[in-house]
C-alpha positions in Angstrom: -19.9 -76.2 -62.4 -20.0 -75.0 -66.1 -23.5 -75.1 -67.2 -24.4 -78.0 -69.5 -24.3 -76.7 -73.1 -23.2 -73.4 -72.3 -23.2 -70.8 -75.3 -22.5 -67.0 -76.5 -26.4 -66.1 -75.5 -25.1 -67.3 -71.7 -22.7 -64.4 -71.5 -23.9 -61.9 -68.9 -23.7 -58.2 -70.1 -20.4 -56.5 -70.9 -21.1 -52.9 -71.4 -18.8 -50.7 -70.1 -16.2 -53.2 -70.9 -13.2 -53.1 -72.5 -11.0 -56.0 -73.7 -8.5 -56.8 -76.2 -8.3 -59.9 -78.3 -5.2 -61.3 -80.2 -5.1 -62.4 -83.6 -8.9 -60.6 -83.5 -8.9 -60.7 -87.6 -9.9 -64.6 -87.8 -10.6 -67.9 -86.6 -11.4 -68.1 -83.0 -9.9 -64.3 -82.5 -12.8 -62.9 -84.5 -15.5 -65.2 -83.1 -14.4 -64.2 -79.9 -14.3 -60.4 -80.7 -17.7 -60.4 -82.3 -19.3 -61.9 -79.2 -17.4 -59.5 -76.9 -18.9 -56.6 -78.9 -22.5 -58.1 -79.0 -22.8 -58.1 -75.3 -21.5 -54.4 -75.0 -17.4 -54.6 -74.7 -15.2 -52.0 -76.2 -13.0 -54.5 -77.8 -9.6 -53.7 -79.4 -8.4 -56.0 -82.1 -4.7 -56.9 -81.8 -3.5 -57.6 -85.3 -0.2 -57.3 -87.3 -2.4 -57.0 -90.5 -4.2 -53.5 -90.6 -5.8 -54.4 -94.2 -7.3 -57.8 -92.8 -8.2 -56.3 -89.5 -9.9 -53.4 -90.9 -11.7 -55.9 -93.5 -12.7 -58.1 -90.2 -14.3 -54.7 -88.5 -16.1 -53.9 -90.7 -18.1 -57.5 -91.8 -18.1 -57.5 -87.7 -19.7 -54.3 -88.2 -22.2 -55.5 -90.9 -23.6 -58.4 -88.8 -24.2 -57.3 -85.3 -24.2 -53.7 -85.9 -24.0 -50.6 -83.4 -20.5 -51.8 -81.9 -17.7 -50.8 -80.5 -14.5 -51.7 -82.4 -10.8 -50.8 -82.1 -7.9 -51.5 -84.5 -4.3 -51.4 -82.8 -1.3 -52.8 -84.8 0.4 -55.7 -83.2 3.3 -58.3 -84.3 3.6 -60.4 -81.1 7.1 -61.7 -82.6 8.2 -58.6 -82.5 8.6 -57.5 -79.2 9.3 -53.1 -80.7 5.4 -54.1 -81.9 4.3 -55.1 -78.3 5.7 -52.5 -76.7 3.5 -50.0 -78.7 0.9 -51.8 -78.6 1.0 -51.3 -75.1 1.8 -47.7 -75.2 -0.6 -47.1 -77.6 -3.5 -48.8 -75.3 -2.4 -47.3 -71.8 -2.3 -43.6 -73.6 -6.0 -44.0 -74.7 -7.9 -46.2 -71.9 -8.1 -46.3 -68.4 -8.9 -50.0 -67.5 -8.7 -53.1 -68.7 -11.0 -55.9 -68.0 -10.5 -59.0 -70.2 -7.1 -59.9 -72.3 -7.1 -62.5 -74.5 -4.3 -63.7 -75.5 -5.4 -65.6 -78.3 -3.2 -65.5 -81.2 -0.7 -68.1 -82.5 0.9 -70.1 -85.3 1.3 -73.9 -85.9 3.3 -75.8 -86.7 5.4 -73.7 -88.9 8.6 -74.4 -90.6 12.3 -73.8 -88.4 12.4 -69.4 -88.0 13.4 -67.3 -85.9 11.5 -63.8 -84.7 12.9 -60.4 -84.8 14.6 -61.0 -81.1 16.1 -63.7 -82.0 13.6 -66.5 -80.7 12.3 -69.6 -82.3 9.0 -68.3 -84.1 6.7 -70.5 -82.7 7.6 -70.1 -78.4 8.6 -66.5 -79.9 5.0 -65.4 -80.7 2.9 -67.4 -79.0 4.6 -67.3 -75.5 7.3 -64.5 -75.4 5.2 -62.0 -77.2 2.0 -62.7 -75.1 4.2 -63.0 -71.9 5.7 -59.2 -72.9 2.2 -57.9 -73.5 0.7 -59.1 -70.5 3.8 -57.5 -68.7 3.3 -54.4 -70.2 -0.4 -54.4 -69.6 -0.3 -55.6 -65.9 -0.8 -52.7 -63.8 -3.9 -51.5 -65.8 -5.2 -54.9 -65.2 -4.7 -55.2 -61.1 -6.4 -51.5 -61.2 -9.2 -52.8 -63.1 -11.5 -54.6 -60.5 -12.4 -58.4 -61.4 -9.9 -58.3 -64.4 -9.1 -61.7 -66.5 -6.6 -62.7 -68.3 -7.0 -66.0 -70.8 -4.3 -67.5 -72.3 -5.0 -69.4 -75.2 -3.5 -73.1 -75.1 -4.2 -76.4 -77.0 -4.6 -80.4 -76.4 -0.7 -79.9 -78.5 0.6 -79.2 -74.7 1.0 -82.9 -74.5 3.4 -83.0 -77.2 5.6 -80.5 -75.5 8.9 -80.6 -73.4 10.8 -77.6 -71.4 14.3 -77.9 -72.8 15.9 -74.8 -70.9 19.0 -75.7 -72.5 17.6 -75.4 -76.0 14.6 -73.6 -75.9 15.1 -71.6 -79.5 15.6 -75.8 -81.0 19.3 -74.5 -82.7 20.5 -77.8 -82.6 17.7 -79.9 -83.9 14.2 -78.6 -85.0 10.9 -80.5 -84.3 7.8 -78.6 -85.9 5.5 -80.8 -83.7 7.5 -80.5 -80.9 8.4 -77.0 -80.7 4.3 -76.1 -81.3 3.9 -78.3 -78.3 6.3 -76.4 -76.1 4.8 -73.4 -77.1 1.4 -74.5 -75.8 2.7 -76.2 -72.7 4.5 -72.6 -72.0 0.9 -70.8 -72.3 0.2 -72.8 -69.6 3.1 -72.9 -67.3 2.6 -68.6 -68.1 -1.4 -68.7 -66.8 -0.7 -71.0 -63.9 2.2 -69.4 -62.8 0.9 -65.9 -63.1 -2.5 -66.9 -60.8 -0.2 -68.0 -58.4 1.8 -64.9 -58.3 -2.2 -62.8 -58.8 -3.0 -64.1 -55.6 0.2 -63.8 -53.0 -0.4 -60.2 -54.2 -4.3 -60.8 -53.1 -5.0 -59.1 -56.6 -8.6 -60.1 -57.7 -7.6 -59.9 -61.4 -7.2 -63.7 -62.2 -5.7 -65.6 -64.8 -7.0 -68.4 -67.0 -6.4 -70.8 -69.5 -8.4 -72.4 -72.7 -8.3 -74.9 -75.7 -10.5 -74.4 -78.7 -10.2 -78.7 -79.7 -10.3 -79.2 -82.8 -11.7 -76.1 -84.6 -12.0 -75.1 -88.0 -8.8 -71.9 -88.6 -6.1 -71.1 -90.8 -4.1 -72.5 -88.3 -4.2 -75.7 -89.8 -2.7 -74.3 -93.2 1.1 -75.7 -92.6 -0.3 -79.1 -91.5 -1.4 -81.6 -94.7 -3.0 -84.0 -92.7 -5.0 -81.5 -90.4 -6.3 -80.2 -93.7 -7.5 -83.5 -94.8 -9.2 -84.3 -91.8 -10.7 -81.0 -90.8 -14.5 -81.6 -92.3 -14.6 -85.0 -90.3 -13.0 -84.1 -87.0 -13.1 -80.5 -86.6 -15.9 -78.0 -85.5 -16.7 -74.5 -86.4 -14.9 -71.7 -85.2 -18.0 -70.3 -82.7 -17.5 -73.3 -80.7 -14.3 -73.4 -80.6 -14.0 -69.7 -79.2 -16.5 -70.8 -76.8 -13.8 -71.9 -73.6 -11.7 -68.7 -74.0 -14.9 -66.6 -74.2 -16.3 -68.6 -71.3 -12.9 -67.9 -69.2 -13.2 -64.7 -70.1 -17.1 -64.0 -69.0 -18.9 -66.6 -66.6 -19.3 -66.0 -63.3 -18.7 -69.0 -62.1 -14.8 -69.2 -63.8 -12.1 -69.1 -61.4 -8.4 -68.3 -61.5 -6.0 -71.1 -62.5 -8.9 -73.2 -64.5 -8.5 -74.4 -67.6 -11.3 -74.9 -70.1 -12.0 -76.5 -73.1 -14.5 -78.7 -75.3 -16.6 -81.2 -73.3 -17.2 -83.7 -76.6 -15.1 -86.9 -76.9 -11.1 -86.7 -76.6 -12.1 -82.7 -76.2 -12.1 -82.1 -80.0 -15.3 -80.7 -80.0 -18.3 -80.1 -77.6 -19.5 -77.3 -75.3 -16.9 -75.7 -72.7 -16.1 -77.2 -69.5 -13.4 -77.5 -67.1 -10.6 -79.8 -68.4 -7.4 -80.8 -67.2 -4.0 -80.0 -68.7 -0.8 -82.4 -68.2 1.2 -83.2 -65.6 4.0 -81.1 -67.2 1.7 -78.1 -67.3 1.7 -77.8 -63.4 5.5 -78.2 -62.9 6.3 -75.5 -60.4 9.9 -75.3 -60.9 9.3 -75.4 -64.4 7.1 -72.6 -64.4 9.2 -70.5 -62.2 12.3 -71.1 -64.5 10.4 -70.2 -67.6 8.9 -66.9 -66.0 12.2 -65.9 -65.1 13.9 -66.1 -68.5 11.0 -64.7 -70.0 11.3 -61.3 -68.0 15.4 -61.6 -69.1 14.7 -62.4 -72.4 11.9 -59.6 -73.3 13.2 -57.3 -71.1 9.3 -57.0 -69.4 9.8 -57.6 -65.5 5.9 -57.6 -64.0 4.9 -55.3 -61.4 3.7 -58.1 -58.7 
């Protein structure tokens, strides 16, 4: 049972820590970094923009002071960029105890990544799949480990077409976002599952944000519009991926989110995704051309 009005000051103490964060240079990625660091995590800060990442560092720096901050490069639609993010990580630490996989794009106009993949499934499920891949083993050896995989109420909107999942014969921006998110959480489901045939106590989680606040929103008109009546501010909508990521009482395969009306705003708790969402098969098809198309088989 998640606490009634749970917040940041709830999180129990994460020295000794180390985590990494997606997308760590704004909107939910640096409220969720900033918290991390606050309660004691070494937290690296995935970003494909050094100059904005260094700029979020250091205001991170400036308002909670002695911290422990981290700046790796990392373009997640551009899977040459994931792999040394990796190899750049496993060279320097040890363990890994909480991965975020929190970046993303919305809703963008029709483009393809570097490999060839729709932009939108390309960076916000291929490139997270591939770094979680790559990032696996140091995980399982890392006792009590969690992964959180950043999804969104969009799942709803989404389809699996296996037979068009790049959208080369007709492009949906809506639609293609939606399949993006409902792949997140085909990914987090589908890698508990696999977490605990292995009896690996690492888990796997999964968490909206609402309605919050980000630049997301920037290829979107309407969201724009809307945003100072509907939306919330960015510390609580990190607030479900940093409880995933922290409470004790967060298990492997939940999915979290806002508890307000619709789920567009509120304090976490444990929501449910679609019926799509917990599509075996589905899952199981997706995970395998994942691992074909990035090349990233998992160890487990």
């Amino acid at each position: 049972m998640v606490k009634v009005k749970w917040i940041s000051e709830d999180i129990p103490d994460q020295i000794g820590k180390i985590a990494i964060v997606t997308g760590a240079n704004s909107g939910l990625g640096f409220e969720v970094t900033k918290v991390l660091t606050r309660k004691g995590a070494h937290v690296i800060m995935g970003c494909r923009n050094l100059v904005k990442a260094e700029e979020a560092r250091s205001q991170i720096i400036s308002e909670e002071g002695n911290i422990s901050l981290e700046i790796i490069q990392l373009d997640l639609s551009d899977l040459t960029s994931v792999k040394e993010f990796a190899k750049r990580f496993s060279e320097k630490h040890q363990r890994l105890d909480i991965l975020c996989n929190n970046a993303g794009i919305m809703m963008t106009p029709y483009g393809k990544t570097v490999d060839g993949f729709e932009l939108q499934l390309g960076t916000n499920h291929f490139g997270h799949f591939a770094l979680t891949g790559l990032l696996i083993e140091k995980l399982i050896n890392t006792e009590n480990s969690r992964i959180v995989t950043m999804s969104s109420f969009g799942h709803k909107r989404g389809e699996m077409d296996f037979d068009d999942l790049n959208w080369e014969k007709s492009y949906k921006r809506v639609g293609a976002y939606g399949r993006s998110k409902l792949a997140n959480l085909l990914f987090a489901y589908e890698l508990q599952r696999r977490l605990e045939v292995k009896g690996s106590k690492t888990i796997s989680l999964a968490s909206h944000p609402g309605w919050t606040r980000t630049n997301l929103q920037k290829n979107v008109a309407i969201f724009r519009a809307l945003n100072n009546v509907f939306s919330q501010k960015p510390e609580m909508g990190a607030l479900p991926m940093l409880y995933a990521a922290t409470a004790l009482e967060a298990k492997g395969g939940d999915y979290y989110g806002p508890d307000g009306r619709l789920g567009w705003k509120g304090y976490p708790k444990k929501v449910e995704s679609n019926e799509d969402s917990h599509n075996i098969e589905d899952a199981k098809k997706l995970w395998e051309i994942s691992e074909k198309l990035t090349g990233v088989v998992f160890n487990i």
